[in-house]
PDB file of N, CA, C and O in Angstrom:
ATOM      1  N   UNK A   1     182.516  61.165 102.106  1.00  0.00           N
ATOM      2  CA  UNK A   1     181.328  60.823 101.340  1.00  0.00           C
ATOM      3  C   UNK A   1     180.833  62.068 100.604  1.00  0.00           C
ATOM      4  O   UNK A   1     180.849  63.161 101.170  1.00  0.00           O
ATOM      5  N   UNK A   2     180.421  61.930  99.428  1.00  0.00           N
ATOM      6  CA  UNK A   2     180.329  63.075  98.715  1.00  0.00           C
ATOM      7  C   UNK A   2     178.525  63.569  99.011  1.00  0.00           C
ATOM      8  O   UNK A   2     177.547  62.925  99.389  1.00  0.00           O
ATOM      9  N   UNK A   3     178.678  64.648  98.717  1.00  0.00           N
ATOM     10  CA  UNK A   3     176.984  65.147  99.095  1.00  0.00           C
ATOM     11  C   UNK A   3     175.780  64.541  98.418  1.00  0.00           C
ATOM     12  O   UNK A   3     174.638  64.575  98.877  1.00  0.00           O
ATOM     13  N   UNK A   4     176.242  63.841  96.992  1.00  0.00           N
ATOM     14  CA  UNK A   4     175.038  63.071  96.539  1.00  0.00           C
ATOM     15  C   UNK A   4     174.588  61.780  97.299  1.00  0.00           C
ATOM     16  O   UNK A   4     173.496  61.261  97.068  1.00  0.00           O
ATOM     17  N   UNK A   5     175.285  61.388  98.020  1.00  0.00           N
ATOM     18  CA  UNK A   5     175.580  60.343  98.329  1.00  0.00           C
ATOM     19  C   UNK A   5     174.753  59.902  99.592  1.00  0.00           C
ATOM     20  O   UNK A   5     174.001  58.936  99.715  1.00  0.00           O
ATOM     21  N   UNK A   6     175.162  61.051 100.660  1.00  0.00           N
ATOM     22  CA  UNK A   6     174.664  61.163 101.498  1.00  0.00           C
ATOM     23  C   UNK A   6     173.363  61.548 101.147  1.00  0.00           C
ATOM     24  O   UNK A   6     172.627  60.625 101.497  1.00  0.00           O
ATOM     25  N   UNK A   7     172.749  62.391 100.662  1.00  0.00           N
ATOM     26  CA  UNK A   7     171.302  62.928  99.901  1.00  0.00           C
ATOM     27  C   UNK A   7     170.552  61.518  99.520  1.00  0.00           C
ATOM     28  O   UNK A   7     169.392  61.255  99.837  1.00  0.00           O
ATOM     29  N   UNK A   8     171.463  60.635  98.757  1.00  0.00           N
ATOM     30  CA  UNK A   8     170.757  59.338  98.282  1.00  0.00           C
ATOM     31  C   UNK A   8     170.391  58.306  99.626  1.00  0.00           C
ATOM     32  O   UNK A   8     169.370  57.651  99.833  1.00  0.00           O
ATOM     33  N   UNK A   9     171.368  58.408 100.267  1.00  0.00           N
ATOM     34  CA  UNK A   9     171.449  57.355 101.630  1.00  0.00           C
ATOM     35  C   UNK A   9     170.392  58.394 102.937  1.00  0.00           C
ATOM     36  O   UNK A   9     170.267  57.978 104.089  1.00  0.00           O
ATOM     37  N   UNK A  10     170.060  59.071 102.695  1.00  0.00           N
ATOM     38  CA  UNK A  10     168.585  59.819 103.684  1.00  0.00           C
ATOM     39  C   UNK A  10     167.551  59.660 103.193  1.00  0.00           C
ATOM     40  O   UNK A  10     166.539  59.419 103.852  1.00  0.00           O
ATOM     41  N   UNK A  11     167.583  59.786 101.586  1.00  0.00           N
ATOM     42  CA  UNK A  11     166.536  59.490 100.690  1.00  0.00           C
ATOM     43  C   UNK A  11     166.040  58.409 100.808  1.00  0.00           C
ATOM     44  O   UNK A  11     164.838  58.600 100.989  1.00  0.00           O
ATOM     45  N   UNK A  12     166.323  57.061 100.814  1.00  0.00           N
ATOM     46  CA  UNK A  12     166.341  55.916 101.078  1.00  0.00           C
ATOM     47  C   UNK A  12     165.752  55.890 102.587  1.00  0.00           C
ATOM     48  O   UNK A  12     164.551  55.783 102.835  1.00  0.00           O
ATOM     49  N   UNK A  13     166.904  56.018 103.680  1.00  0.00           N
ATOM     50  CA  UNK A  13     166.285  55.889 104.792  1.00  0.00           C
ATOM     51  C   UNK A  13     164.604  56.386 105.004  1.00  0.00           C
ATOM     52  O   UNK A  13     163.793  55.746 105.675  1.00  0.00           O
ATOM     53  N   UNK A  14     164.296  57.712 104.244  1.00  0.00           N
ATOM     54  CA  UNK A  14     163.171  57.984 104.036  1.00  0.00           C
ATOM     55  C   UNK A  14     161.895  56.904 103.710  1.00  0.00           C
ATOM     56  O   UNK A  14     160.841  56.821 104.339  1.00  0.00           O
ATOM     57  N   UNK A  15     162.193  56.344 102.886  1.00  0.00           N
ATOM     58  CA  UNK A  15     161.183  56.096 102.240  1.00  0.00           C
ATOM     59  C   UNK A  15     161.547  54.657 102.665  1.00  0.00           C
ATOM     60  O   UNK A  15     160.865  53.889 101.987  1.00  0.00           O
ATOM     61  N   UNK A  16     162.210  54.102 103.369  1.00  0.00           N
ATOM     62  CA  UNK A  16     162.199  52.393 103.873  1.00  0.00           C
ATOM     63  C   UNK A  16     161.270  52.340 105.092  1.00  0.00           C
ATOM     64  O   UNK A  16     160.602  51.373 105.458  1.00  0.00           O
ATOM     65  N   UNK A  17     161.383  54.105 105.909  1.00  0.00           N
ATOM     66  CA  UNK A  17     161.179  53.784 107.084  1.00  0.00           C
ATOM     67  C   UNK A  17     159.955  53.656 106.591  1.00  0.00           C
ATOM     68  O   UNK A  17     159.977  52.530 107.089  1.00  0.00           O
ATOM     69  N   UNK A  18     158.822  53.720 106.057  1.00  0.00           N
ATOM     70  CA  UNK A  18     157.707  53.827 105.942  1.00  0.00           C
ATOM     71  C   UNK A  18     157.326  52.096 105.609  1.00  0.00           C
ATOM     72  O   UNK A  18     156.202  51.596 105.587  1.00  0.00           O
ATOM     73  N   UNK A  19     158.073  51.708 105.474  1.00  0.00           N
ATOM     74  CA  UNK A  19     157.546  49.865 105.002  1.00  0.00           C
ATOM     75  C   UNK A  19     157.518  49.478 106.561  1.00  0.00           C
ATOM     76  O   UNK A  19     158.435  49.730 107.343  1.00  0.00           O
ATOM     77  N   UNK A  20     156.746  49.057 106.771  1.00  0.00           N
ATOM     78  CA  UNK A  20     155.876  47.803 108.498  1.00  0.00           C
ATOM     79  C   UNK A  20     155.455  46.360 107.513  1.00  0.00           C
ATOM     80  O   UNK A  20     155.308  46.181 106.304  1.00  0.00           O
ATOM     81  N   UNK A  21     155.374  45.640 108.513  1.00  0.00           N
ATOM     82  CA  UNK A  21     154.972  44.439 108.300  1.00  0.00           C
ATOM     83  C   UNK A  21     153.347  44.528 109.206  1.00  0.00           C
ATOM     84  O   UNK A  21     153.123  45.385 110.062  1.00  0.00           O
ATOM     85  N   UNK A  22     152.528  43.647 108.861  1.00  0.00           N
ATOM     86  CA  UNK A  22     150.834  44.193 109.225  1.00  0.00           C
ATOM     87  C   UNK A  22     151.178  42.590 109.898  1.00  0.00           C
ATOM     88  O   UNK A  22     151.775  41.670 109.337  1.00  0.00           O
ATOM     89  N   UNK A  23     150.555  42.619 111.350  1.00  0.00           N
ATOM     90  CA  UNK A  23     150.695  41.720 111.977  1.00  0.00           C
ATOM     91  C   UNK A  23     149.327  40.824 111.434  1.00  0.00           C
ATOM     92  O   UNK A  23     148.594  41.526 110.737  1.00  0.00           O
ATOM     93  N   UNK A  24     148.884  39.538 111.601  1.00  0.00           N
ATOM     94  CA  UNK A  24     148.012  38.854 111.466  1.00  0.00           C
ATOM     95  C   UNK A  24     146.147  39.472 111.814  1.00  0.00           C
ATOM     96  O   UNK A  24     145.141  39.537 111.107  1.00  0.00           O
ATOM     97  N   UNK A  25     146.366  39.723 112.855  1.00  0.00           N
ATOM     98  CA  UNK A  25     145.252  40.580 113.899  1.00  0.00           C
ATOM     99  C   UNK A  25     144.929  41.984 113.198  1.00  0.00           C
ATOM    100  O   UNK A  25     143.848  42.485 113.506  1.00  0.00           O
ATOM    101  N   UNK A  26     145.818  42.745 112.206  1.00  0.00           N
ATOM    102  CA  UNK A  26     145.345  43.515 111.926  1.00  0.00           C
ATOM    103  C   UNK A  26     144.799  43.762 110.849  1.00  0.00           C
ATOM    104  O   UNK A  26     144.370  44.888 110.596  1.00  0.00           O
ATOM    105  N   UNK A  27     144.704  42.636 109.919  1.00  0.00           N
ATOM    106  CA  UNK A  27     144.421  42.057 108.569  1.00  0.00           C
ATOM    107  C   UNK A  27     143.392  42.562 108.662  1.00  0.00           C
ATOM    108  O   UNK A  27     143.477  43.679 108.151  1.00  0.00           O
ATOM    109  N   UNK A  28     142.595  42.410 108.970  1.00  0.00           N
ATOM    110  CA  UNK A  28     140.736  42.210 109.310  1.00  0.00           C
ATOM    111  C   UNK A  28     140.806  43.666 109.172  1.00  0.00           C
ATOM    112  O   UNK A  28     140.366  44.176 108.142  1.00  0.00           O
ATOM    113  N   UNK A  29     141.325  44.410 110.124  1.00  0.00           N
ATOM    114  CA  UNK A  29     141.095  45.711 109.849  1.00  0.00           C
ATOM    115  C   UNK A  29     141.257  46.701 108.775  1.00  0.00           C
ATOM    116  O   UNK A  29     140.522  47.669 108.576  1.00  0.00           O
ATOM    117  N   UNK A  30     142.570  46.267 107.927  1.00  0.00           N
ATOM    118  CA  UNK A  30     142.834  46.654 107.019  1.00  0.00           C
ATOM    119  C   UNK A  30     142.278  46.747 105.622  1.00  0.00           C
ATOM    120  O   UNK A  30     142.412  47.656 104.803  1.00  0.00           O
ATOM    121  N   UNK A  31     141.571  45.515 105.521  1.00  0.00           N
ATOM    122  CA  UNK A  31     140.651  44.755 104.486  1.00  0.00           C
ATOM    123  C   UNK A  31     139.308  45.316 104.547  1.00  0.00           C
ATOM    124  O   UNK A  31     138.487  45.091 103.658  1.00  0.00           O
ATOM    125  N   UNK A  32     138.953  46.324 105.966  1.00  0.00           N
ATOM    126  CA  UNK A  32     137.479  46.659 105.831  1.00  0.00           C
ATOM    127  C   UNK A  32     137.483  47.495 103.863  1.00  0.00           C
ATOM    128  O   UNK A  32     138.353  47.883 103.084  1.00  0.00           O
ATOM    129  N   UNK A  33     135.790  47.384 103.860  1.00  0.00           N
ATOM    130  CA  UNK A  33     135.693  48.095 102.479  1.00  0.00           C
ATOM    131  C   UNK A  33     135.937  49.857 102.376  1.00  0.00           C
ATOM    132  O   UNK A  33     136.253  50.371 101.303  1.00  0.00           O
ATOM    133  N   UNK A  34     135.738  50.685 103.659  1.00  0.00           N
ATOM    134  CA  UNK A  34     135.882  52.105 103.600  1.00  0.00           C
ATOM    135  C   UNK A  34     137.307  52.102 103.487  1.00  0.00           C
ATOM    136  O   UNK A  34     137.815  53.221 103.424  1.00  0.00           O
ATOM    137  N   UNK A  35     137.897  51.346 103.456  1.00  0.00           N
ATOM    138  CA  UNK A  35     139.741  51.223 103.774  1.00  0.00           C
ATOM    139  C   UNK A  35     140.086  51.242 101.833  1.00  0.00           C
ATOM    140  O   UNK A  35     141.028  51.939 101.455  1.00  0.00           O
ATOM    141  N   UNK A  36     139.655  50.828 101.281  1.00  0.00           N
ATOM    142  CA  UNK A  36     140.015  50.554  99.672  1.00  0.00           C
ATOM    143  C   UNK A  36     140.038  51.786  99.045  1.00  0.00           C
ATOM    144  O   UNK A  36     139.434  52.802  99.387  1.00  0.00           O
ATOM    145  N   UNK A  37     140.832  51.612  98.034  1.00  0.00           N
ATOM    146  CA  UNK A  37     140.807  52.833  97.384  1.00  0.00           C
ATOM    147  C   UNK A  37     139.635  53.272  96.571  1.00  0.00           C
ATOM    148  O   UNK A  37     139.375  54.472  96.489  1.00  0.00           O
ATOM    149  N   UNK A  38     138.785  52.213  95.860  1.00  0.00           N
ATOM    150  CA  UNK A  38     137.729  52.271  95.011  1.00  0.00           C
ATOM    151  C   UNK A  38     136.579  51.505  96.084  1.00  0.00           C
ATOM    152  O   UNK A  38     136.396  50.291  96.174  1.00  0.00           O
ATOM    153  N   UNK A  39     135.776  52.740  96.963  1.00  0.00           N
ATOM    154  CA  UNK A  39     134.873  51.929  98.033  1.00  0.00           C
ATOM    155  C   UNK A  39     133.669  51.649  97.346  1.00  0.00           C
ATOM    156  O   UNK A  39     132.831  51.052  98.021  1.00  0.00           O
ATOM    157  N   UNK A  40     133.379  51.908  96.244  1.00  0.00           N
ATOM    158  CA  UNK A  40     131.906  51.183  95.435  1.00  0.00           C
ATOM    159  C   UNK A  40     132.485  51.169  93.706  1.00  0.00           C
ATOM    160  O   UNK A  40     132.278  52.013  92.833  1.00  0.00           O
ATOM    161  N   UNK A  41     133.135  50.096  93.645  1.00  0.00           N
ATOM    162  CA  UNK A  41     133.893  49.923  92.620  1.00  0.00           C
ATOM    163  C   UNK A  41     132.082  49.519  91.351  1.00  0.00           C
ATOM    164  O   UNK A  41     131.963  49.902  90.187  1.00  0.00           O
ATOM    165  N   UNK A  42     131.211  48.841  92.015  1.00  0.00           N
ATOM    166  CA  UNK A  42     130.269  48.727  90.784  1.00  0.00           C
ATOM    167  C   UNK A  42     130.067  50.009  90.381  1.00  0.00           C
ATOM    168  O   UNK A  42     130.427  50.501  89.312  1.00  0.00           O
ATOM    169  N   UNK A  43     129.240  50.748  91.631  1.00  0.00           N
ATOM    170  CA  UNK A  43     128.918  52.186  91.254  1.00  0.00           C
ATOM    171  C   UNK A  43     129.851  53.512  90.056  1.00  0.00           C
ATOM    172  O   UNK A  43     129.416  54.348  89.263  1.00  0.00           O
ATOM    173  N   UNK A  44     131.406  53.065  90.529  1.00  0.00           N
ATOM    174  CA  UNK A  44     132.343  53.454  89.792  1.00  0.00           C
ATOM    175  C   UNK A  44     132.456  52.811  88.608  1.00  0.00           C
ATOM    176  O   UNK A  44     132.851  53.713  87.868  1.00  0.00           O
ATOM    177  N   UNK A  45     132.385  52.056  88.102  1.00  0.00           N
ATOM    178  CA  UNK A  45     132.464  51.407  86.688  1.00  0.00           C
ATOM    179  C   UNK A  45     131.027  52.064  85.979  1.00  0.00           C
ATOM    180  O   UNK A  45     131.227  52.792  85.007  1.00  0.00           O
ATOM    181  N   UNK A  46     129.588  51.850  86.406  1.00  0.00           N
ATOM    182  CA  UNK A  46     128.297  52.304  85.779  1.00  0.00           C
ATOM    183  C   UNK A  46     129.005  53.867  86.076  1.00  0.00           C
ATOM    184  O   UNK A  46     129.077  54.196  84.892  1.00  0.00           O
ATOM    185  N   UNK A  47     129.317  54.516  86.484  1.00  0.00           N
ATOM    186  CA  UNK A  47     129.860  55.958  85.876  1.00  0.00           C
ATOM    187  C   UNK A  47     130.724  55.901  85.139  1.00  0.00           C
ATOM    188  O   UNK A  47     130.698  56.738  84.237  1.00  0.00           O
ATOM    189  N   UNK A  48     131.528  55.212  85.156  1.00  0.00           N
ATOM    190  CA  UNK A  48     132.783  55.142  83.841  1.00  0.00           C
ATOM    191  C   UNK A  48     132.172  54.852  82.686  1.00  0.00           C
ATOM    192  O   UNK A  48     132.482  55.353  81.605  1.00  0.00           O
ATOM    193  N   UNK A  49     131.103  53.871  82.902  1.00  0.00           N
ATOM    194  CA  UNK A  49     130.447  53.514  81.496  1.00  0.00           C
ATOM    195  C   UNK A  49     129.497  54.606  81.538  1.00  0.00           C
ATOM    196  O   UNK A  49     130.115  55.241  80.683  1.00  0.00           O
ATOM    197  N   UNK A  50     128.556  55.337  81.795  1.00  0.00           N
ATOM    198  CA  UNK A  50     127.523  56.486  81.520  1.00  0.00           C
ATOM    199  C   UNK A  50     128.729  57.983  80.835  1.00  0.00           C
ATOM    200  O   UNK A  50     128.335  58.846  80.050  1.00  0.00           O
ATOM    201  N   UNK A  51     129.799  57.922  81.265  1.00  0.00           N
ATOM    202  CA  UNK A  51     130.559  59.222  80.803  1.00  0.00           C
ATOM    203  C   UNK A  51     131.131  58.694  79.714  1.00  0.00           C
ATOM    204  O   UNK A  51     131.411  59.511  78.837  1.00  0.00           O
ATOM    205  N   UNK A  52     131.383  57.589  79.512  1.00  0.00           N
ATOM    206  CA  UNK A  52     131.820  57.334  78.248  1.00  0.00           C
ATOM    207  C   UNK A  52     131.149  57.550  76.852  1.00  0.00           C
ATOM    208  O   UNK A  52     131.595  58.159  75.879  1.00  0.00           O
ATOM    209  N   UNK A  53     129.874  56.846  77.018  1.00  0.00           N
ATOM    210  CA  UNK A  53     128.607  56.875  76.623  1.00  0.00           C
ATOM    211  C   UNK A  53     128.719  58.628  75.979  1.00  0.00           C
ATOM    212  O   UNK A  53     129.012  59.142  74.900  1.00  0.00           O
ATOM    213  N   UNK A  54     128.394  59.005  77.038  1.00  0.00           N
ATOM    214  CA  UNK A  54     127.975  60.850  76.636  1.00  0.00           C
ATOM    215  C   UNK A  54     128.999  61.167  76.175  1.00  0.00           C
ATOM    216  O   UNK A  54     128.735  61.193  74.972  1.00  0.00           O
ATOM    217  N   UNK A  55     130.384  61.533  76.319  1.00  0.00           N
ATOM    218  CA  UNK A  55     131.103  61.944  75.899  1.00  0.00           C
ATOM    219  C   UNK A  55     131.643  61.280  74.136  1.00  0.00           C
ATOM    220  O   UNK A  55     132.095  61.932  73.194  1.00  0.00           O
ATOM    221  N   UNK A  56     131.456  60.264  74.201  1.00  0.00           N
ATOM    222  CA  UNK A  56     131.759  59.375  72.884  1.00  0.00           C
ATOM    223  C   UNK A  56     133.280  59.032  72.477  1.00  0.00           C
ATOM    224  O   UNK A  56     133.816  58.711  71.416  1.00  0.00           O
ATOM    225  N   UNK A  57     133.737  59.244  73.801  1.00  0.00           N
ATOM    226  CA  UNK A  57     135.103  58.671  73.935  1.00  0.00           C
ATOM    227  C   UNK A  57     135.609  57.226  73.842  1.00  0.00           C
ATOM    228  O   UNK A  57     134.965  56.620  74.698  1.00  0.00           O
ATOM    229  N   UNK A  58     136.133  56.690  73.458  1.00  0.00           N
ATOM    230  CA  UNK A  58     136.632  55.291  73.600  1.00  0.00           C
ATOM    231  C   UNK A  58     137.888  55.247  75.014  1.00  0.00           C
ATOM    232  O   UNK A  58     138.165  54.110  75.395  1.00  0.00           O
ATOM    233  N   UNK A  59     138.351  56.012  75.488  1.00  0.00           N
ATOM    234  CA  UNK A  59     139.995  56.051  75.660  1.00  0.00           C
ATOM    235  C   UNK A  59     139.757  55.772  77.499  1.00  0.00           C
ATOM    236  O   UNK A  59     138.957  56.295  78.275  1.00  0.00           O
ATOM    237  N   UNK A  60     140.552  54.999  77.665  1.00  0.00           N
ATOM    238  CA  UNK A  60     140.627  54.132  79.052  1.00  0.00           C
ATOM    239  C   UNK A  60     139.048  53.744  79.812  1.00  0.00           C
ATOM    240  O   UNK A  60     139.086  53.292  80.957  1.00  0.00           O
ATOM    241  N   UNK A  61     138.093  53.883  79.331  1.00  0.00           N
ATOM    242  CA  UNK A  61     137.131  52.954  79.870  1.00  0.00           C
ATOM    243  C   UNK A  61     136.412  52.054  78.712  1.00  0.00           C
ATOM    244  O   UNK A  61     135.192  51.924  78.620  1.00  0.00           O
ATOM    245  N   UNK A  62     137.194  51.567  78.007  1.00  0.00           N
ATOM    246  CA  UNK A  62     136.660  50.948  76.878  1.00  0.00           C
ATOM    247  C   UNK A  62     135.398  50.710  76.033  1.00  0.00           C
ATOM    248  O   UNK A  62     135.168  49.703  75.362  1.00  0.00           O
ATOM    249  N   UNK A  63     134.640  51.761  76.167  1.00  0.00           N
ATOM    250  CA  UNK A  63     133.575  51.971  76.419  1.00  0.00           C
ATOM    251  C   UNK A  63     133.137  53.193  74.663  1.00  0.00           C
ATOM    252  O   UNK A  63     133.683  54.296  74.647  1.00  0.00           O
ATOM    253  N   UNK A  64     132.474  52.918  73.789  1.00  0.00           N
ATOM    254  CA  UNK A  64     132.414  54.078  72.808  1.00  0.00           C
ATOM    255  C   UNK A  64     130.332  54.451  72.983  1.00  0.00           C
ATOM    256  O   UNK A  64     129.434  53.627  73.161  1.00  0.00           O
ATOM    257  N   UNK A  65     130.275  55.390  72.891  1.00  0.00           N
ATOM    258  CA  UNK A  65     128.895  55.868  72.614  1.00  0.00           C
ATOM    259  C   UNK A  65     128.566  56.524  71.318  1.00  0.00           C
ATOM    260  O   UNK A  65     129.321  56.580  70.348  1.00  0.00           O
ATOM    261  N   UNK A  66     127.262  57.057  71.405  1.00  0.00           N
ATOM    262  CA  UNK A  66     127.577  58.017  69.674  1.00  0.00           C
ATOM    263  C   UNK A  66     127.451  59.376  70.448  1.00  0.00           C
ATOM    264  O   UNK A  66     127.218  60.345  69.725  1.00  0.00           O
ATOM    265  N   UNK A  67     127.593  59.678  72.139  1.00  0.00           N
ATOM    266  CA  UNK A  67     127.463  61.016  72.021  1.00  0.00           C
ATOM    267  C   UNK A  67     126.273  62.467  71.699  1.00  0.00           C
ATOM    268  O   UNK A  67     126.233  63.669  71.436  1.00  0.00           O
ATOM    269  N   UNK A  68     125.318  61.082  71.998  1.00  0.00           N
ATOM    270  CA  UNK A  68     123.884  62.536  72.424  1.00  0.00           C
ATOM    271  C   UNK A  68     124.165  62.530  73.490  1.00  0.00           C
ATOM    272  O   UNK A  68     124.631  63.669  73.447  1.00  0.00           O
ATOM    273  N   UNK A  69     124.359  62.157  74.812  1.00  0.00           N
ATOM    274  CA  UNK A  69     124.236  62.330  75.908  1.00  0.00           C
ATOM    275  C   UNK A  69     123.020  61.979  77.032  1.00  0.00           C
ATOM    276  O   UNK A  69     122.751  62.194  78.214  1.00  0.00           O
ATOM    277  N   UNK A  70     122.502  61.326  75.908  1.00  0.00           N
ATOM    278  CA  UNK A  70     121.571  60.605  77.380  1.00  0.00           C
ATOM    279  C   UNK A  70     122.369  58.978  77.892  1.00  0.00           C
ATOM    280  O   UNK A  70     123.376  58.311  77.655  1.00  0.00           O
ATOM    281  N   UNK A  71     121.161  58.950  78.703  1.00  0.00           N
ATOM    282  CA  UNK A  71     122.124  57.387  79.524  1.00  0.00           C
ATOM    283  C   UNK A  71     121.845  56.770  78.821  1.00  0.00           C
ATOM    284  O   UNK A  71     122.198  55.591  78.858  1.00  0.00           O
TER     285      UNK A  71
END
């Protein structure tokens, strides 16, 4: 077996071992809100929209202002 090969086939083993199946019972736990990646997703959007605003950017929060900088 050539050395890429083996490199590819550890590589793999790597990164499969990390996939589990989440039993039923642990759903609940998983789903709490401190568990999410975005834990106050409103709060996070009214900042996406206030920096947009000030800055007078359009670009990924769809959002344009004229850029005085108040709220």
């Amino acid at each position: 077996m050539s050395r890429f090969k083996k490199g590819a086939f550890f590589f793999c083993l790597l990164f499969l071992s990390g996939c589990s199946s989440v039993s039923p019972w642990e759903r609940g736990t998983l789903a709490k809100a401190h568990m999410s990646l975005e834990p106050a997703p409103l709060q996070n959007s009214l900042r996406t929209h206030q920096y947009g605003s000030r800055e007078a950017a359009s670009g990924g929060g769809a959002a344009g202002g004229g850029g005085c900088g108040c709220y």
